[in-house]
SETORTI-472306 format. One line per 3 residues: number of its first residue (from 1); for each residue x, y, z of N, C-alpha, C, O. Coordinates in steps of 0.2 Angstrom, whole numbers, always signed. Layout:
% SETORTI-472306
NUM) X Y Z X Y Z X Y Z X Y Z  ...;
% end
This chain:
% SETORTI-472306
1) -82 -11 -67 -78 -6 -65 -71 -6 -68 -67 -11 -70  -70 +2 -70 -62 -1 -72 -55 +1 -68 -55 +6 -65  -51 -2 -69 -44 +0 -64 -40 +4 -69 -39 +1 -74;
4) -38 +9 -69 -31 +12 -72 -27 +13 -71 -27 +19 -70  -19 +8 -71 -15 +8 -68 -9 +3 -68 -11 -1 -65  -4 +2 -70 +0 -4 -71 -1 -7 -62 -2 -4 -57;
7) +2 -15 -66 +0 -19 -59 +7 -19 -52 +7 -19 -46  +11 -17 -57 +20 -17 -55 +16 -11 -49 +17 -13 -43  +13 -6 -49 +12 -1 -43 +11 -2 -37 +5 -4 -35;
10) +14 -1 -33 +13 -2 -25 +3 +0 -24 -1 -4 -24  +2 +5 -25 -3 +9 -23 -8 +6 -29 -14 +6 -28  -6 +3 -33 -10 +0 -40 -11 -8 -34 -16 -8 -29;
13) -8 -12 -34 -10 -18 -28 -11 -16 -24 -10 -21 -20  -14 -12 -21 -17 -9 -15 -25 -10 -17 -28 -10 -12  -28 -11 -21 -32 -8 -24 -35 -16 -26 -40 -19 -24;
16) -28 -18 -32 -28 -26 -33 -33 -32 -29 -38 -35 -31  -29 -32 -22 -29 -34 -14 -36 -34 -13 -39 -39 -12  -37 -28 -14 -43 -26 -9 -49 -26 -13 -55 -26 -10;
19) -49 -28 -21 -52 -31 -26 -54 -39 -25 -59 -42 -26  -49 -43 -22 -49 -49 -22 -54 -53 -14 -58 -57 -13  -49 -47 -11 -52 -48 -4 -61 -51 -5 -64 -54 -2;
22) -61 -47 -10 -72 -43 -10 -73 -43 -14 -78 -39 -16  -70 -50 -19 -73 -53 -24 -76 -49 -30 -81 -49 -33  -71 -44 -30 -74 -38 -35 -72 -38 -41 -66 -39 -43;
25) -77 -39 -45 -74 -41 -54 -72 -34 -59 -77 -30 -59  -67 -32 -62 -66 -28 -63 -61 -28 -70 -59 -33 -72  -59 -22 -73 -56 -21 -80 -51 -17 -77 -51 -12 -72;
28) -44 -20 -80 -37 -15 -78 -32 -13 -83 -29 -18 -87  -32 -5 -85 -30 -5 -90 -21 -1 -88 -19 +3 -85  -16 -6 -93 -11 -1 -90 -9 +7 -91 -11 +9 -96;
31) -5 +11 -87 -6 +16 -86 +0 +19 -80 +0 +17 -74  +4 +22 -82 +11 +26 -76 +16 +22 -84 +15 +18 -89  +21 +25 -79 +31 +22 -82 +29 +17 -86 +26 +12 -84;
34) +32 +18 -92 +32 +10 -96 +26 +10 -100 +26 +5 -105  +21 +15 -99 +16 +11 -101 +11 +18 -105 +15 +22 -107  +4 +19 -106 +1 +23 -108 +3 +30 -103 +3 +29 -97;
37) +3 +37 -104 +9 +42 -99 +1 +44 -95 -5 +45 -98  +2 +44 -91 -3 +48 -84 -5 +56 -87 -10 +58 -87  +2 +61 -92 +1 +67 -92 -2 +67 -99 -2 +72 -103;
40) -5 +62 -100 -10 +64 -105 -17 +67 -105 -19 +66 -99  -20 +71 -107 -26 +74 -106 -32 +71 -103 -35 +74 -99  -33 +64 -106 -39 +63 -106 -38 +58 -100 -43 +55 -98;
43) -30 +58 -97 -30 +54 -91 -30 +59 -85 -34 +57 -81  -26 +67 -86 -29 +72 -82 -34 +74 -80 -35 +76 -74  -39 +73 -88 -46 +75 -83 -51 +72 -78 -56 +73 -76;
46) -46 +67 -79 -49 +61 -74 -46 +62 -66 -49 +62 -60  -38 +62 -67 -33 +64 -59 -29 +69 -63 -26 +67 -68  -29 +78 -61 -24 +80 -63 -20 +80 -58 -17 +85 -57;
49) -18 +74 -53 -12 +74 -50 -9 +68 -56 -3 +68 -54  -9 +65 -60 -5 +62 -65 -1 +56 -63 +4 +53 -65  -7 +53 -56 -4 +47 -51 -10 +43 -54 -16 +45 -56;
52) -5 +35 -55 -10 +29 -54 -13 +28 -45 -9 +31 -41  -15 +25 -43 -25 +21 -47 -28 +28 -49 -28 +33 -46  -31 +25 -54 -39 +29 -54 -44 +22 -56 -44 +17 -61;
55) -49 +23 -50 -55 +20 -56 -61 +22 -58 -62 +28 -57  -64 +20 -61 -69 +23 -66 -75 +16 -63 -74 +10 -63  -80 +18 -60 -86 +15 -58 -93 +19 -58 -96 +23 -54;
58) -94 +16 -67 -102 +18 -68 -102 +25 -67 -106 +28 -64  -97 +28 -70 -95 +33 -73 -94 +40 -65 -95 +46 -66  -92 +36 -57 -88 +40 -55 -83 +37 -53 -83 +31 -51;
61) -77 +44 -53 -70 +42 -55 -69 +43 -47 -73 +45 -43  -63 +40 -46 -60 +40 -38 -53 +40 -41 -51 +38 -46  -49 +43 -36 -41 +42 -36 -39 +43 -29 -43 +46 -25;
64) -33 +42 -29 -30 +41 -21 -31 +35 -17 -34 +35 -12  -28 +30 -18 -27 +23 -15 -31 +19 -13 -33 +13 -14  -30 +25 -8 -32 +21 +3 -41 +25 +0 -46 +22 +2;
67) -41 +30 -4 -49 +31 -3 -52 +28 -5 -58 +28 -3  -49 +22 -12 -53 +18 -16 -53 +12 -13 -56 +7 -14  -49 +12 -9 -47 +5 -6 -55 +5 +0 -59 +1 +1;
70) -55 +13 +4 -61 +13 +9 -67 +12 +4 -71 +8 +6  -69 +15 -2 -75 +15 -7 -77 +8 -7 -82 +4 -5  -71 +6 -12 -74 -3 -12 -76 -5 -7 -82 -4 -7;
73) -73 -7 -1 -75 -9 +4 -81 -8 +7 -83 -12 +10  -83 -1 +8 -90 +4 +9 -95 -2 +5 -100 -5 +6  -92 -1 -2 -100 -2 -5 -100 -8 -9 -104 -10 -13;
76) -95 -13 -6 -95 -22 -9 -94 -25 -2 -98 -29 +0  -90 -24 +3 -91 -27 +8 -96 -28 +13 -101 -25 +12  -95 -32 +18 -97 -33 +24 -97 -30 +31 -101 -31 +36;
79) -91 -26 +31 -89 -26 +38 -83 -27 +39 -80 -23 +43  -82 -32 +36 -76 -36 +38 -68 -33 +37 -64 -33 +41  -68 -30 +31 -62 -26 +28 -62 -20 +32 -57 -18 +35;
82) -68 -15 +33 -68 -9 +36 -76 -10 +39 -81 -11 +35  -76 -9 +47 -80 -12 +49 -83 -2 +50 -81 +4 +49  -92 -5 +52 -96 +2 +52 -96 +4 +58 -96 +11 +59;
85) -96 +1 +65 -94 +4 +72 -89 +8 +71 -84 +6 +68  -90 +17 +74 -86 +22 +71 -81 +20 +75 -76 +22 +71  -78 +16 +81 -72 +15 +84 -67 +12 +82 -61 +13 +83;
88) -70 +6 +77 -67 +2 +77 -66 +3 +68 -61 +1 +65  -70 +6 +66 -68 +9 +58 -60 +15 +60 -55 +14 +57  -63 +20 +64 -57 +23 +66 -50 +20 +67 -45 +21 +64;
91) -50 +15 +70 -44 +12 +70 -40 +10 +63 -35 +12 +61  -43 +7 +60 -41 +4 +54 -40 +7 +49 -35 +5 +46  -44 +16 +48 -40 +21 +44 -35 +25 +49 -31 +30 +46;
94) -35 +24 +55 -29 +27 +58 -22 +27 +53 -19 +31 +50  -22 +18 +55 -16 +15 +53 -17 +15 +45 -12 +12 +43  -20 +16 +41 -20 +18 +35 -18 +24 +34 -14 +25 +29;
97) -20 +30 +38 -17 +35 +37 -12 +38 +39 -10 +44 +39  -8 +32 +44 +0 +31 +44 +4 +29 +40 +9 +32 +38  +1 +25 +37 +6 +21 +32 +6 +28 +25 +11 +31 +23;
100) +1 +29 +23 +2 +35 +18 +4 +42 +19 +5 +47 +16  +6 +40 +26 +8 +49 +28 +14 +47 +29 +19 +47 +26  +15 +45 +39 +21 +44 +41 +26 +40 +36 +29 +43 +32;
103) +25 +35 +37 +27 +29 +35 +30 +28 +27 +36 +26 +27  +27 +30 +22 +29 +31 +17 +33 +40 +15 +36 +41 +10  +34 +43 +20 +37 +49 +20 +42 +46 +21 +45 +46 +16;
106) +45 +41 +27 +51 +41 +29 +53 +36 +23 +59 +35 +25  +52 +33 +19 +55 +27 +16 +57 +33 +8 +61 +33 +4  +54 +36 +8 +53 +39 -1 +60 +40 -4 +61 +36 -8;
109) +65 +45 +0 +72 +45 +0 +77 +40 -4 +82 +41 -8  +75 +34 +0 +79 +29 +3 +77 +23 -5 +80 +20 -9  +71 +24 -4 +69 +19 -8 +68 +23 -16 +65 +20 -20;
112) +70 +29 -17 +70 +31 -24 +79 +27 -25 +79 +22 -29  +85 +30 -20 +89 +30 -21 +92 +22 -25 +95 +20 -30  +89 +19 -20 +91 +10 -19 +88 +5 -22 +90 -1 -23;
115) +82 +8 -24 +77 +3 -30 +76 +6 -35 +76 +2 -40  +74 +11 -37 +74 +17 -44 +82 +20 -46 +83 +23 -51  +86 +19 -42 +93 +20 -43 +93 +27 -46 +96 +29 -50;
118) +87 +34 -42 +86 +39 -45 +91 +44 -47 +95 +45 -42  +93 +48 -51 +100 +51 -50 +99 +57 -47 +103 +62 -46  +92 +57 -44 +93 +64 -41 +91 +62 -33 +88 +66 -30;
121) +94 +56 -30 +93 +51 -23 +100 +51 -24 +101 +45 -21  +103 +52 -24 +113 +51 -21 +117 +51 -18 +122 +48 -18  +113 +56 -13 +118 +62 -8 +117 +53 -2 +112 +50 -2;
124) +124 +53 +0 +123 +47 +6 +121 +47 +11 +119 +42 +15  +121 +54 +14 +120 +56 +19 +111 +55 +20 +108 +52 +25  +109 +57 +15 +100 +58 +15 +98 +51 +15 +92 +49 +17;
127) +104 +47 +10 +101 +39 +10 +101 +37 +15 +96 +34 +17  +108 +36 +20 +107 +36 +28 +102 +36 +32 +98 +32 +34  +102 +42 +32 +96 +46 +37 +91 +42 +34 +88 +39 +39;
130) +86 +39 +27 +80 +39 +25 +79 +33 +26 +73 +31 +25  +86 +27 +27 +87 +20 +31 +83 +20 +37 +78 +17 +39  +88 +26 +40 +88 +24 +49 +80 +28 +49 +78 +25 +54;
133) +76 +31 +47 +69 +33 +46 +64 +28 +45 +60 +27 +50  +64 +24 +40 +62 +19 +38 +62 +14 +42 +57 +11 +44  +69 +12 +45 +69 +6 +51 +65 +9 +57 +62 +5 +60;
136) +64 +14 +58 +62 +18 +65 +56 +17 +65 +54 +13 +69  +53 +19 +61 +45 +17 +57 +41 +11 +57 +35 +10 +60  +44 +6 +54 +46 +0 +54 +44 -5 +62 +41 -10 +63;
139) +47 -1 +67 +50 -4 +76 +43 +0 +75 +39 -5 +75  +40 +3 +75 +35 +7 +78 +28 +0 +77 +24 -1 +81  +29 -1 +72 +23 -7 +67 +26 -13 +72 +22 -16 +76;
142) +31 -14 +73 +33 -20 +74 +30 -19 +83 +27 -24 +85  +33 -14 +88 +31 -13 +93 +22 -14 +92 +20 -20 +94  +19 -11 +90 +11 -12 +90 +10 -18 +88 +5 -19 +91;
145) +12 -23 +86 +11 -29 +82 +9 -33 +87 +3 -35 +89  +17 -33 +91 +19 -36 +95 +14 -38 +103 +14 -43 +106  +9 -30 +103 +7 -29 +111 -2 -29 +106 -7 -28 +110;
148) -3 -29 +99 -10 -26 +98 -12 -32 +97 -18 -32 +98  -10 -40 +94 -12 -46 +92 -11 -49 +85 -6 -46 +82  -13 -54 +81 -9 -56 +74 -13 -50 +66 -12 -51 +60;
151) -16 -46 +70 -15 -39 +63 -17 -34 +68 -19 -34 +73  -15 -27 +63 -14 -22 +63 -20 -19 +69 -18 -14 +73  -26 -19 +70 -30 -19 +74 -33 -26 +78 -39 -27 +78;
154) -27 -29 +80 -31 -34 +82 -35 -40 +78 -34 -40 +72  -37 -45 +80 -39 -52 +79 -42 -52 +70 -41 -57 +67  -45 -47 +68 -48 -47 +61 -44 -44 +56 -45 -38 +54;
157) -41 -48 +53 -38 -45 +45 -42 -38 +42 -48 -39 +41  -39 -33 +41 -42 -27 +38 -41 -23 +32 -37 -26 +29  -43 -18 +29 -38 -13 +25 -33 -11 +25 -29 -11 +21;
160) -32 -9 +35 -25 -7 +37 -19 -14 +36 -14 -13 +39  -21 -18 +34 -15 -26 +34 -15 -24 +28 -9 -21 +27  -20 -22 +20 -17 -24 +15 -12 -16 +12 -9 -15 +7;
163) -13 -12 +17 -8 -7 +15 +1 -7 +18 +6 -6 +16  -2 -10 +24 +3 -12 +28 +8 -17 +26 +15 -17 +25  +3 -22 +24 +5 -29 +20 +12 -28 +13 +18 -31 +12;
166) +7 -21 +10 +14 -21 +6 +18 -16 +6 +22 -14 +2  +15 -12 +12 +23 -8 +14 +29 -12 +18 +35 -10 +18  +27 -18 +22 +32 -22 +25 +36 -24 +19 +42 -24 +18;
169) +30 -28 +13 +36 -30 +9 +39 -27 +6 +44 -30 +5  +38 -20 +3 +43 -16 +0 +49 -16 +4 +55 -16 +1  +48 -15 +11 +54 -14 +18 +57 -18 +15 +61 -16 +11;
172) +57 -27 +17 +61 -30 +14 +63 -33 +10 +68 -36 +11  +60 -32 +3 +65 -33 -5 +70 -26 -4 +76 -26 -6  +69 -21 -2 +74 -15 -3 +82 -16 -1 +82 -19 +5;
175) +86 -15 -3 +94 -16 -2 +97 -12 +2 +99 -7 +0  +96 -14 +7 +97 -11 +14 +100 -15 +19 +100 -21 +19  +102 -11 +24 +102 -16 +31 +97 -14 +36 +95 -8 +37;
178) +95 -20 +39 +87 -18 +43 +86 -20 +49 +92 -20 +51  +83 -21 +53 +85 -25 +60 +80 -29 +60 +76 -29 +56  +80 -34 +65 +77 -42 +65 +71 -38 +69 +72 -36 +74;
181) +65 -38 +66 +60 -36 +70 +54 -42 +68 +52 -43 +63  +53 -46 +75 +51 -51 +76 +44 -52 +72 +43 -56 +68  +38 -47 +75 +33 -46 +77 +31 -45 +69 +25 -46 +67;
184) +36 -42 +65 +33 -38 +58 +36 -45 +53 +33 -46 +47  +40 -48 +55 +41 -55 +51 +35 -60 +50 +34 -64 +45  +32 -60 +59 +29 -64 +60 +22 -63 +55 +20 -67 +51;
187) +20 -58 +56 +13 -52 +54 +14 -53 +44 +9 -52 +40  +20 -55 +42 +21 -54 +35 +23 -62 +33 +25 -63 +27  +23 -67 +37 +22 -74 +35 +14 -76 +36 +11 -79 +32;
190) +11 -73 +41 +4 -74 +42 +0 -70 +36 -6 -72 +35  +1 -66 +32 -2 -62 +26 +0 -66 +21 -3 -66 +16  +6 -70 +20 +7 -74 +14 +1 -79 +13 +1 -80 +7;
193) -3 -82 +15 -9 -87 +12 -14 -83 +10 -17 -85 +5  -15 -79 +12 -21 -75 +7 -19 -74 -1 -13 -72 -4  -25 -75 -4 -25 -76 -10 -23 -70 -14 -20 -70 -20;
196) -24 -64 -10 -24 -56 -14 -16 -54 -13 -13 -49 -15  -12 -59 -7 -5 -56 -7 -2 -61 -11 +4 -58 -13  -4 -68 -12 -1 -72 -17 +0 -67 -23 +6 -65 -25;
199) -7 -63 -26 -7 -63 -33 -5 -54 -34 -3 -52 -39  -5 -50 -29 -1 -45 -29 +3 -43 -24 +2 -37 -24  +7 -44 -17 +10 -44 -14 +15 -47 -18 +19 -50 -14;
202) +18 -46 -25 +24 -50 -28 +30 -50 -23 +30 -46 -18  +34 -55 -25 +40 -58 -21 +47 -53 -28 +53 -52 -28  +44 -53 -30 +51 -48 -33 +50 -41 -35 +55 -38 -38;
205) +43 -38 -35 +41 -31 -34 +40 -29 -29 +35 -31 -26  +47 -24 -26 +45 -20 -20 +40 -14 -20 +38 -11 -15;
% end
């Protein structure tokens, strides 16, 4: 299989993660900012959204994150990442499809402005609001945390920690002020011993 995508990408470690998890051997070639351009052709006809991951596995392609993240998973796991009881599979893309929808809406603003220094993220007012957005979001994970067990659904580490996993860390590398949210610090010391957040959850890539 191969990974297209630099590794610096949040959504590229998404992918990483969820390769390590499930012992998946694979080729990664770089691709976005800095590196070989997405808007090239023969990258298009693969995504013409011109976002990293894509991968290429035995000649079909996948893009979109969380879907390659549920693919692997589907067809090298156990269970265990994304379980086959429809209830308890529902939970876990729930909060998967929190974190890509809600969740990363409310941070985009804030974190263009404050970690990409974008010139077109300036306005203060929108960096305000895209803080107090972000923390709001944030108490939301941290309340469920608190009241659901030591991950995201409960007693078994899932897909929905390894998306979650590195959207708390983005939370906290970004230069902001945040609120002491107990339950989400605890939830992101308990994900540091796993092997897949040592080696892509970096401590200085948010």
């Amino acid at each position: 299989m191969k990974i297209l995508g630099k590794a610096t990408s949040i959504n590229v470690r998404k992918v990483l993660w969820t390769c390590a998890e499930l012992n998946i051997d694979y080729e990664r070639e770089d691709w976005g900012a800095g590196f070989q351009s997405t808007s090239q052709e023969s990258f298009l006809q693969l995504n013409p959204n011109a976002m990293v991951p894509v991968i290429v596995d035995d000649g079909f392609v996948l893009w979109e994150s969380n879907a390659i993240c549920r693919y692997l998973s589907s067809k090298a796991g156990d269970g265990r990442l994304l379980p086959a009881d429809p209830r308890a599979r529902a939970l876990v893309e729930q909060w998967m499809d929190w974190q890509a929808g809600e969740l990363n809406n409310s941070w985009r603003y804030a974190f263009m402005a404050l970690v990409r220094e974008s010139k077109a993220h300036r306005d203060p007012e929108l960096i305000q609001a895209g803080c107090r957005e972000w923390n709001r979001h944030i108490g939301m994970l941290d309340a469920h945390l608190a009241a659901s067990g030591p991950y995201a659904v409960g007693a078994q580490f899932s897909l929905a920690d390894v998306v979650l996993g590195l959207s708390v860390h983005r939370w906290l590398l970004t230069p902001m002020d945040r609120p002491h949210y107990c339950a989400v610090e605890a939830y992101y010391q308990r994900l540091a011993p796993r092997p897949g957040f040592a080696a892509y959850c970096r401590h200085d890539v948010p």
